[in-house]
Structure formats: C-alpha cells, structure tokens
N, C-alpha and C positions, 0 to 999 in steps of 0.2 A: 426290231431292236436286237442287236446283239449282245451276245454273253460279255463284251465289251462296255456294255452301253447300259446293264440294269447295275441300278445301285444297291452296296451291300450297307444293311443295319443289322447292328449290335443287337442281342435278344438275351438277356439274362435272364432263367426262369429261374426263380428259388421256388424249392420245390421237395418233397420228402416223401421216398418211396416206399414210405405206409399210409399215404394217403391216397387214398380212391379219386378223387376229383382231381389233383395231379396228373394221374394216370389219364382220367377223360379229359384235361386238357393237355396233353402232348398229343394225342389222338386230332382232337383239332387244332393247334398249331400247324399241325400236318398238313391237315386240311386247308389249311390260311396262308399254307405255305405256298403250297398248290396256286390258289386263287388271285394271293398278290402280284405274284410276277415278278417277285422280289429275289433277289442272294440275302440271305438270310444267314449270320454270323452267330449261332445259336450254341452258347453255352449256361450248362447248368450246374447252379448256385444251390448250396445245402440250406437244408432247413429241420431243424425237430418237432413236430407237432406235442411229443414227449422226451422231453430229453432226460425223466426222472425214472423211465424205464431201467431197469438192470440190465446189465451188460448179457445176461442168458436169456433177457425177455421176460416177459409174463402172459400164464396158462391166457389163452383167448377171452374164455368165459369170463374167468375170475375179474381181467382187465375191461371186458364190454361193461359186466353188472355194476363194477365201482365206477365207471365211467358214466355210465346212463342211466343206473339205477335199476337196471335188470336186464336181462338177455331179451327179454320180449318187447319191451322196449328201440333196445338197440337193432332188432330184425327188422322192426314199421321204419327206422330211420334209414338202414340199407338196403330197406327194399327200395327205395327213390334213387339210388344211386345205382343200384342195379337195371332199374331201367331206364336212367343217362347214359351208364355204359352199353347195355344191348344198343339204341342209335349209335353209337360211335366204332360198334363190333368187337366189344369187350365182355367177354363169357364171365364176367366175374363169379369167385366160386368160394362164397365168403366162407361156408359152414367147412371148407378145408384148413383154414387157417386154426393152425392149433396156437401157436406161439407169437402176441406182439412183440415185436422185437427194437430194442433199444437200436438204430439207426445211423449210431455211428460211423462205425467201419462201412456200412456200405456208400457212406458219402465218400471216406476215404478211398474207396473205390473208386468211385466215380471221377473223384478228382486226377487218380492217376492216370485213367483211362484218359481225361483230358488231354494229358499231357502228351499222350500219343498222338490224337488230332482227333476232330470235332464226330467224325464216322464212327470213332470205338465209342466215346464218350456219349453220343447216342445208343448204339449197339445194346450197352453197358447197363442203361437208365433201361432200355428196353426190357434188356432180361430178368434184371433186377424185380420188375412191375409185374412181370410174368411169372414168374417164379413164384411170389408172393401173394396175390391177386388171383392166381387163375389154378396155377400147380398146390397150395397152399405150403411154402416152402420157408424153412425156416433162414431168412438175410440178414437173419443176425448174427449166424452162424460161421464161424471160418472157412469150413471145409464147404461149404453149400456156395459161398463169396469166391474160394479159389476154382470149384467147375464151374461157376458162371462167367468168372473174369478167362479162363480157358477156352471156355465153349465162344468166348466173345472174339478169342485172336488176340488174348493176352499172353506176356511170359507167364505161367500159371506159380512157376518158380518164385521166382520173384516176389508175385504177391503174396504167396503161403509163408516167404521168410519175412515182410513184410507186415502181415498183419498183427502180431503176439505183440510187436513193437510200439514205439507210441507217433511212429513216422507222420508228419503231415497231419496228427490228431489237432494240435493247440490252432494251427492254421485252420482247420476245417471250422471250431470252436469260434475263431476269429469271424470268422466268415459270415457265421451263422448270427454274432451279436453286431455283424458292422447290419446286415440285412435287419434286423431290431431297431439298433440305429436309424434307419432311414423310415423305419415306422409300417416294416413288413409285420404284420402279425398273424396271415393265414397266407393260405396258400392253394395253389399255384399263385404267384405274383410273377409277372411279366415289366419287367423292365429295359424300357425301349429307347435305344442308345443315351442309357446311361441318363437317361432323366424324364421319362415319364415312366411312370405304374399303370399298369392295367393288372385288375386284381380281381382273380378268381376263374375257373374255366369257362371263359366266356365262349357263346357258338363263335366259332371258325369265321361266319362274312363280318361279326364284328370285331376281331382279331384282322381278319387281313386289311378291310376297312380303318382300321385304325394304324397299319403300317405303311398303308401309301400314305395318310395322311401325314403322319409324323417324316414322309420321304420327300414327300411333295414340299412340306412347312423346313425342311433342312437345305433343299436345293437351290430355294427360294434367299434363303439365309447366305447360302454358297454364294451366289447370282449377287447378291446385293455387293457380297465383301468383294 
C-alpha cells in the first residue's frame, strides 16, 4: 500500500492540558497511530476540567484538599495515574506542581498553533503536558506560554502581544460548550470523523482497532454510493 492508497480519518481529541489521563492518552494515540496504518488527521479540541479556576490559578494543595478532601487523599488517587503513566514513559512529577492553573490561554494557544498546521499544534499540546506534568510549570502563565509557544517554532512575538488580549478567547469558550453540547463531559474524548466517541485513555490496540474499523465501515459506505 501506498502513502497514495492509506485512508486519512478525521481525530478530534477534546482534551485539557491539566489533566493527567489526557496526557496518557496522546501517548497512546501515538501508539494506535503506529499500529493502524492509517493517515490520521489529528486535531485538538479544548476542554476545562475547571473552568472556575482564576485566571492566576490556585496554590496546588489548597486546590487538591477542596477538591478531594485532603492531600492524602488526592496522592492514593495519583499514585494510579502515575503508574499509567510510568507504562506509557511519562515521569510524572506531580509534588512539583505548585500552581493549577485556570486553562484557558493555553488552549488559546493551542488553537493558534493549529493554525500553522497539525506538526506545531502537536509540538504545542506536547510541551504544554510537559512543562506542567513533568517540569512542574506554571501554563497558566504568559511568559511560561510565550517560551513554550518559542521553544515550539512559534512567532514568540506575536503570541506575547497576543495573549493580555481577549483574541480567539469567546471562540475557544464556544468550542468548549459546543463539545458539552455533543455530551463530552470528561476527557480525553476522541472523536472519529466527526461522529463517533471514544471516551477516555483507552490502551492504544483498542484505539487503533477501533480506527480501521470506523475506516473499514466508511469505505464500505464509499463502495456502496
């Protein structure tokens, strides 16, 4: 088969780069990407797990104990998530994270990197997870957002006059209540051209597995018409 000849599907992930399970499911996407043998037309879609966060974030602690009802708590429930990530070879490095950070601007991010093409727009989601996750770094931040979107092969310009602004905020907003709309309520959600859900980091054979299928079930549809 030629690079002619494999079919490309549409992959919307909504997806929000404060969530941990996000992160292990782009890791296996990756993996599923591998495995399919598919062209894979992968863009991602914002989501807020907190959208009631402040715009400078809140101290870590403060937000895990209101969150789960105590810090010791919240370490038995990311200790399971830490060892999701060690399989997928993600160092997570949660007791770095000082600050959760309200999530907006960095989807705005994300969204502009889109607009360059699908390789920054990855890049982008990449460092973002990275920074947050592993460096404990604050993405909520402007000046943390413009060396990431730099260090990605962005105008760095650009996005630093760019973010104070309310650019592409109400659309990002939009975006996030149309994915509501359609009855996303966690995440990762994988949305496979544009009309099936697969929801949650599922392992990678059942991600690629369910992409020939949905490739298989569209060609067949092609064929008939």
């Amino acid at each position: 088969m030629t690079d002619m000849d494999i079919p490309t599907l549409q992959i919307d992930v909504v997806s929000d780069v404060m969530c941990p399970w996000c992160y292990i499911g782009k890791r296996r996407l990756e993996t599923a990407i591998a495995d399919a043998e598919l062209t894979l037309d992968i863009r991602w879609r914002p989501f807020q797990l907190d959208p009631t966060l402040p715009p400078g974030g809140k101290d870590r602690k403060i937000y895990l104990a209101e969150k789960f009802g105590s810090i010791e708590r919240a370490r038995e429930l990311y200790e399971n998530i830490r060892e999701a990530g060690e399989a997928e070879n993600i160092p997570f490095a949660f007791d770095r994270i000082e600050v959760s950070p309200n999530t907006i601007d960095a989807h705005r991010l994300i969204r502009w990197a889109g607009g360059v093409d699908a390789a920054m727009q990855d890049r982008v989601v990449e460092a973002l997870f990275e920074a947050y996750f592993i460096d404990g770094r604050h993405i909520g931040d402007h000046d943390t957002l413009v060396r990431l979107a730099k260090n990605a092969g962005m105008d760095a310009d650009v996005v630093a006059e760019l973010l104070p602004g309310e650019a592409d905020r109400e659309l990002v907003t939009s975006e996030i209540a149309q994915a509501q709309a359609m009855g996303v309520t966690g995440v990762p959600t994988f949305i496979v051209a544009n009309k099936y859900a697969l929801v949650g980091a599922q392992p990678a054979e059942q991600l690629a597995q369910a992409f020939r299928t949905i490739t298989a079930q569209q060609n067949a549809n092609d064929n008939v018409g």
